[in-house]
C-alpha positions in Angstrom: 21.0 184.3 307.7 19.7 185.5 304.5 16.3 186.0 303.8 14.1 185.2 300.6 13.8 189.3 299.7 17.9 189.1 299.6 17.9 186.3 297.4 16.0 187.7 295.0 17.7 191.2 295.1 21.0 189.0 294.8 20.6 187.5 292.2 20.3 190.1 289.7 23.8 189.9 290.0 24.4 187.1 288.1 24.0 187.9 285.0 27.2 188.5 284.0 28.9 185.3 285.4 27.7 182.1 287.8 29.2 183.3 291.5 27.6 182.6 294.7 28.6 185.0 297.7 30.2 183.1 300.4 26.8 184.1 302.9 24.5 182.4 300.2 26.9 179.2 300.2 26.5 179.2 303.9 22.9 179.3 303.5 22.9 176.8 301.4 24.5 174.2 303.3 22.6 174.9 306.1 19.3 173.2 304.2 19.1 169.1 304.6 19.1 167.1 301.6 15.6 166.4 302.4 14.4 169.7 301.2 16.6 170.2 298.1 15.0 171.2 294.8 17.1 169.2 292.2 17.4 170.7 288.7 18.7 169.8 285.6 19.3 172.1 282.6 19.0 171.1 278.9 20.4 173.4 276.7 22.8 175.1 278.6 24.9 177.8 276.3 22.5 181.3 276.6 19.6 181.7 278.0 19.1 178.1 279.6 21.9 178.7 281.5 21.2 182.2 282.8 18.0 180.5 284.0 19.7 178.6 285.6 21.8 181.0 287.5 18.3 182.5 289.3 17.7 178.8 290.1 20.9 178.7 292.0 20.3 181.9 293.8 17.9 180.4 296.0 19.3 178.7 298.7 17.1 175.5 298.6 18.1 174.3 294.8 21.0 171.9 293.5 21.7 171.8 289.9 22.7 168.0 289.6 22.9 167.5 285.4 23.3 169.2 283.0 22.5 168.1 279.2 24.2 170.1 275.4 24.4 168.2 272.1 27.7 170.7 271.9 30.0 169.0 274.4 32.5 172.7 274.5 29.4 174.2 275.6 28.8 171.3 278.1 32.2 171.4 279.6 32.4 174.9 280.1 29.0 175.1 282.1 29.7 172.2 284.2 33.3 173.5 285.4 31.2 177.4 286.5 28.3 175.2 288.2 30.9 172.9 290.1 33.3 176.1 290.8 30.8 178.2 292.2 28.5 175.4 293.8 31.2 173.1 295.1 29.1 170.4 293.7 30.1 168.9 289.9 26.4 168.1 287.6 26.3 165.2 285.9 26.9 165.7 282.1 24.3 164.3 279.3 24.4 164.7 275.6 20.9 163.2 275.6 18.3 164.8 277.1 16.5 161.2 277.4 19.2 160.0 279.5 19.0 162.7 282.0 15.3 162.2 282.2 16.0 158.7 283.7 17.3 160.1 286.9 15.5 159.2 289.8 17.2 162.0 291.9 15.6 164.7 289.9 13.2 167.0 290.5 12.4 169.6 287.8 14.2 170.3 284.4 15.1 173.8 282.7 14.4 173.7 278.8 16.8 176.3 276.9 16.9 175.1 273.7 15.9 176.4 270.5 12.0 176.3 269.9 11.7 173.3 267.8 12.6 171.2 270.8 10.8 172.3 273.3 7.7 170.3 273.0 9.3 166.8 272.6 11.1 167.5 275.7 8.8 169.4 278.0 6.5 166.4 276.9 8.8 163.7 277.8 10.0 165.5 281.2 6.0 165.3 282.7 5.9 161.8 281.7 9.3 161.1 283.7 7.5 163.0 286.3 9.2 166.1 286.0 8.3 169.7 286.8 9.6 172.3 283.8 10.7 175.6 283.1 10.6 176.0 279.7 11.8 179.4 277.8 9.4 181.2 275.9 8.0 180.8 273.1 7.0 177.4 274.7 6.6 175.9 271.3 7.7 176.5 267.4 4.6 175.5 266.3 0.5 175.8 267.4 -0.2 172.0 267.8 2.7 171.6 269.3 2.1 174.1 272.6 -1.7 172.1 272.8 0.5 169.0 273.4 2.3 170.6 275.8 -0.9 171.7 277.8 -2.5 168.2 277.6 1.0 166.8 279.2 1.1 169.1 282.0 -2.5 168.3 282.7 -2.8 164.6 282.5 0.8 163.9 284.4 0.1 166.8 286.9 2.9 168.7 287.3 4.4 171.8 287.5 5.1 174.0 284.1 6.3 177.4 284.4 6.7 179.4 280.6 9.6 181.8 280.7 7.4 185.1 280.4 8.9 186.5 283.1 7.5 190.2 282.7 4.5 188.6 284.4 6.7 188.5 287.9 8.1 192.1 287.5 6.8 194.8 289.5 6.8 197.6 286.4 3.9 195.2 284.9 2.2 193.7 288.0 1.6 197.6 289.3 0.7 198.8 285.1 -1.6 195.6 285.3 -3.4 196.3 288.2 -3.8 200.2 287.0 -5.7 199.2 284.2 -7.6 196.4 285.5 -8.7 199.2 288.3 -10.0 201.4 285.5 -7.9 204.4 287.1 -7.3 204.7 282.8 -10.7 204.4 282.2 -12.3 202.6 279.8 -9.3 201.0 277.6 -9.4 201.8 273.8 -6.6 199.7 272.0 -3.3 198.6 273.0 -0.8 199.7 271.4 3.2 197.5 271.4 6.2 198.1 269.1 9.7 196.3 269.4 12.3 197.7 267.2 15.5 196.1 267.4 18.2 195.7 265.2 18.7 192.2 265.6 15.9 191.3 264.0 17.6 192.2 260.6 19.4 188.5 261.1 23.1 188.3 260.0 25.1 188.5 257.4 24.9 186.2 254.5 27.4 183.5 254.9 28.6 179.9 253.1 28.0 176.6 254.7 30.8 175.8 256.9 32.4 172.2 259.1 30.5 171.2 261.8 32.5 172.3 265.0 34.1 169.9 267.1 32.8 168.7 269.4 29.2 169.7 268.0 26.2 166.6 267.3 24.8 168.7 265.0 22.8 166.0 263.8 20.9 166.1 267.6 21.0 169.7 267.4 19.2 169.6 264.6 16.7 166.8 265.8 13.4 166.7 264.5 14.1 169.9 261.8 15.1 169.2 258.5 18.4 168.4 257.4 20.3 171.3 256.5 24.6 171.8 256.0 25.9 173.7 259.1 25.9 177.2 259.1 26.8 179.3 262.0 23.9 181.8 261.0 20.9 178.6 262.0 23.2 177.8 264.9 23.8 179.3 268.4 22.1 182.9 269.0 21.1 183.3 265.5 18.8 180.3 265.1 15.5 182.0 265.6 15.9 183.9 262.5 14.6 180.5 260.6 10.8 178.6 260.3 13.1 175.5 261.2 13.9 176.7 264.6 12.0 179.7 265.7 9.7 182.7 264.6 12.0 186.3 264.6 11.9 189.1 266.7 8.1 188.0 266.5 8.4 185.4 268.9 10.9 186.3 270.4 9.7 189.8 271.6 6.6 189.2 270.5 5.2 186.8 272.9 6.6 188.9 276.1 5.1 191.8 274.9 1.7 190.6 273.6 1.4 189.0 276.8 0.8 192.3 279.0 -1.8 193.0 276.8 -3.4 189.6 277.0 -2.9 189.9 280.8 -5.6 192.8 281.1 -8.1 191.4 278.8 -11.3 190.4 281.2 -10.8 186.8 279.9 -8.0 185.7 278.1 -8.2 184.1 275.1 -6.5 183.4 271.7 -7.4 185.4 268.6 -10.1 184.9 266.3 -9.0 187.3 263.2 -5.7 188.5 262.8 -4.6 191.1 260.6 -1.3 191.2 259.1 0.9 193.2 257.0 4.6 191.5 257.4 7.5 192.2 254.5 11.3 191.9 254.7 12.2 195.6 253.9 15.8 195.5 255.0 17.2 192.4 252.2 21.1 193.4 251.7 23.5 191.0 252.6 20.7 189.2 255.4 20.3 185.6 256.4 16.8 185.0 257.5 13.6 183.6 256.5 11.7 185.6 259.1 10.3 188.9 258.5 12.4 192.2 259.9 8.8 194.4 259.2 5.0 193.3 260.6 2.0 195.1 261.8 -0.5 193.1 263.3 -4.2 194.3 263.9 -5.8 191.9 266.8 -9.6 193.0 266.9 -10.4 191.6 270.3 -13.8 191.5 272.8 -12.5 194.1 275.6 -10.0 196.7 273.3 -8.0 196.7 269.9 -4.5 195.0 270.0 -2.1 197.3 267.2 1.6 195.1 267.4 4.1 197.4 265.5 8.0 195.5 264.6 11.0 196.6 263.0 13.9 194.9 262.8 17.1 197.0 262.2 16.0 200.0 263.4 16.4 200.8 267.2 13.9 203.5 268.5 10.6 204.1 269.0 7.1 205.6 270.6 8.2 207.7 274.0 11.7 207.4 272.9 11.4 203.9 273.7 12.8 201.2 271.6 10.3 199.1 272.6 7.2 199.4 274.9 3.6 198.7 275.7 1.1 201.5 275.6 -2.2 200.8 277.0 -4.8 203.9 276.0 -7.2 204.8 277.8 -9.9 207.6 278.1 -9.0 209.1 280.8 -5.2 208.6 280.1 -2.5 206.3 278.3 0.5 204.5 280.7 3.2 203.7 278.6 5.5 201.1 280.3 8.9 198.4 279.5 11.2 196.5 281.8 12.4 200.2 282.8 9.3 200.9 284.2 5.8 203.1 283.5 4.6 206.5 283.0 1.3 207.5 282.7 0.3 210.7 280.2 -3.0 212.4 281.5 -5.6 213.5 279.0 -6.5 216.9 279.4 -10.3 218.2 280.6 -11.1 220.8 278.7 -14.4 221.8 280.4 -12.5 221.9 284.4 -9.0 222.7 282.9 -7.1 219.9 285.1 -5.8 216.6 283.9 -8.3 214.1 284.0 -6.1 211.7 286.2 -2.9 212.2 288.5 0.5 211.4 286.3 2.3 208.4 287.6 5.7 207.1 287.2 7.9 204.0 288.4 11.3 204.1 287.4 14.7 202.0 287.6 12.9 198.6 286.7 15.5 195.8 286.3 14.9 192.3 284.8 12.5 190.1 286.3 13.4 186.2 285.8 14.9 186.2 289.4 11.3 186.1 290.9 10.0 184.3 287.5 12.4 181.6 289.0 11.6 182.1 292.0 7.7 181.5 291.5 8.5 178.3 289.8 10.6 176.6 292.8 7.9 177.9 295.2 5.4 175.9 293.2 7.1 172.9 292.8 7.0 172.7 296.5 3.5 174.0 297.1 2.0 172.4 293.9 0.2 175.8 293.2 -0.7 177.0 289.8 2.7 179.3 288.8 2.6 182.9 287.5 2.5 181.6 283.8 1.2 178.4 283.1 1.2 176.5 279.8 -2.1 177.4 279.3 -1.5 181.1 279.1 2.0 180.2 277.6 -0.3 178.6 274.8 -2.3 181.9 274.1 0.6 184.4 274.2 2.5 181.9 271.3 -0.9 181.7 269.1 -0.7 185.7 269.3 3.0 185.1 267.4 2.1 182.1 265.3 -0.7 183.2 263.4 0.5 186.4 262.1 3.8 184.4 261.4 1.8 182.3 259.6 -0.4 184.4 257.8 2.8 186.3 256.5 4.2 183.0 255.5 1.4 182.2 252.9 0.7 185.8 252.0 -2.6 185.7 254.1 -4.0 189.7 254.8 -6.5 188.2 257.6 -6.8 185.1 259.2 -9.9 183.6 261.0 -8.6 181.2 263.6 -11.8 178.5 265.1 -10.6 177.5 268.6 -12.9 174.6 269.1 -12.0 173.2 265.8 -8.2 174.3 266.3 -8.1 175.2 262.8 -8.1 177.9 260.4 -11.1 179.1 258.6 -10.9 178.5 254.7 -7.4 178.7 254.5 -5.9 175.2 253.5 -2.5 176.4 253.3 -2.0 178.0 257.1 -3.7 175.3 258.1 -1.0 173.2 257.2 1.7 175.1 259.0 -0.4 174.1 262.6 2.0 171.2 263.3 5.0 170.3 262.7 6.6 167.9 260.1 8.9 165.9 262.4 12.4 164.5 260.4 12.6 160.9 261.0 13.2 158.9 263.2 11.9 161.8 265.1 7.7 162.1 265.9 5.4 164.0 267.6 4.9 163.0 271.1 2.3 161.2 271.8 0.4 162.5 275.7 
């Protein structure tokens, strides 16, 4: 029999394809009915469906649906589910169909940003538990509604910031929370990836077969399709997503977040944001931003480059948390920590430390969630902290958006202070017959 440690070793192993060892399929069949967690996954072509995969490494979980507006994408995912399961998913091309199933459990949101709210919103009022992939909204109203939800329908939301389940940050954590750095100075986090640049510039093209680009498109405006707002490239536009600023950013911010004595959004941002890199590029988000977050316990300093691919430490993207007594530099790889020097007793002030050989961590992010659903504890990453780690994105994206150097953000008024025009990018503008939800 397997054991819950060899699951989540296991399935590491399937990220590059949906197979199930023959041992696990034993296990599997081995668990009643009774005690199945049923899943359904919305949005299934990238990283919805590699959720999905650590989902179906644990023994106790069925995948029984599975929704795409792109019905190739839909096809393909249900044939690797029923081929390595045994067990076919129903098929939706509406998400609000599949939330009518009695027989379901929890539901995996993968889509691009600007849908995540309406859904996740909609999937606690069907009495759903939800993963939801991170950022967990597009916009800052939009991740409030998605608290409330959770809170007055009860249920279970896990936000896809997995580095909060792997060991590399748990151990860094706990090392700075101990003081063993001493007293914290500032933060510092860069992400440099060349990504962020976007793609290359190109013309309006036929919607694919297959493809209800108009659902894809849902409550964004209506644009001509264009394979650079479409699969893997959509976060590059306000429409859809924030950049390499929400998509890095929010992982990334988040460890620093996590050691602050209390958690909490910021109140001034500072923010210098330009698109540096402009040949031949299809984006509107920036590929260049430093952010200054003067907060209560330590200084916050986010550096981002899209385009380029190195870094501090020779890392192309890291967290360095600096302290007095030493700085512990640490990624999905793992942490090192770089002793400052006494002078006076000619030693290092604290003993280096090092943990190498880190992999990915959603396999016990997954993991967390399933437990939870069945013991109706709070997960690793809640909405609430979901909603802190986006607001640490969102408001230098919107500050760079209306030219803003410093923004003062009021969290009991949930507004910003003096600044009509960022204040208008705190919700969204739904396309009809598309609205807000409503919790």
């Amino acid at each position: 029999m397997l054991d819950r440690r060899h699951f989540l070793k296991s399935s590491t192993t399937l990220a590059a394809g949906l197979y199930l060892s023959p041992a696990l399929l034993q296990a599997r069949n081995k668990i009643a009915t009774s005690d199945k967690i049923r899943v359904a996954l919305i949005g299934a072509n990238n990283m919805g469906f590699g959720i999905l995969r650590h989902h179906l490494a644990l023994p106790e979980v069925d995948c029984v649906a599975i929704c795409d507006v792109d019905q190739n994408v839909l096809e393909r995912r249900i044939s690797e589910v029923e081929t390595a399961t045994g067990k076919k998913p129903e098929a939706y091309s509406d998400f609000r169909k599949l939330l009518e199933k009695k027989d379901l459990d929890a539901v995996i949101i993968g889509t691009p940003d600007h849908w995540h709210c309406m859904i996740a919103v909609a999937a606690c009022q069907a009495g759903k538990d939800v993963y939801v992939e991170k950022p967990m909204a597009n916009t800052i109203g939009e991740c409030d509604l998605m608290v409330d939800a959770k809170n007055r329908y009860q249920r279970i939301m896990q936000v896809g910031q997995q580095q909060r389940s792997g060991q590399a940050f748990i151990e860094s954590r706990d090392l700075v929370k101990s003081g063993y750095l001493g007293k914290i100075r500032k933060v510092n986090i860069w992400s440099n990836f060349n990504y962020g640049l976007g793609n290359p510039v190109k013309p309006p093209q036929e919607i694919p077969e297959g493809v209800n680009y108009d659902f894809w498109l849902g409550p964004a405006p209506q644009r001509d399709f264009n394979p650079n707002r479409f699969h893997g490239s959509w976060r590059h536009f306000w429409d859809y997503g924030g950049g390499l600023m929400s998509d890095w950013g929010v992982h990334l911010l988040d460890m620093a977040i996590w050691v602050e004595e209390q958690p909490a959004v910021p109140s001034r941002v500072l923010t210098y944001a330009a698109n540096v890199n402009m040949e031949n590029r299809d984006r509107d988000t920036f590929d260049t931003m430093n952010v200054l977050y003067p907060k209560k316990d330590f200084l916050i300093n986010y550096d981002m480059n899209g385009g380029l691919q190195s870094g501090p430490y020779g890392k192309p993207y890291g967290i360095g948390y600096v302290g007095e007594k030493g700085t512990l530099v640490v990624n999905r790889g793992g942490y090192e920590i770089y002793p400052e020097w006494d002078g006076e007793a000619k030693v290092p002030k604290i003993e280096a430390k090092k943990l190498e050989g880190m992999k990915e961590s959603h396999n016990a992010h997954v993991a967390n969630f399933v437990e939870c659903i069945k013991t109706r504890n709070q997960p690793i990453c809640p909405p609430e902290d979901g909603r802190i780690a986006a607001l640490h994105a969102h408001i230098p994206n919107i500050a760079a958006r209306v030219g803003a150097e410093e923004l003062i953000w009021e969290e009991e008024k949930r507004s910003f202070k003096g600044n009509k025009a960022a204040n208008e990018l705190i919700w969204a503008n739904y396309r009809a017959p598309w609205v807000l939800p409503k919790v």
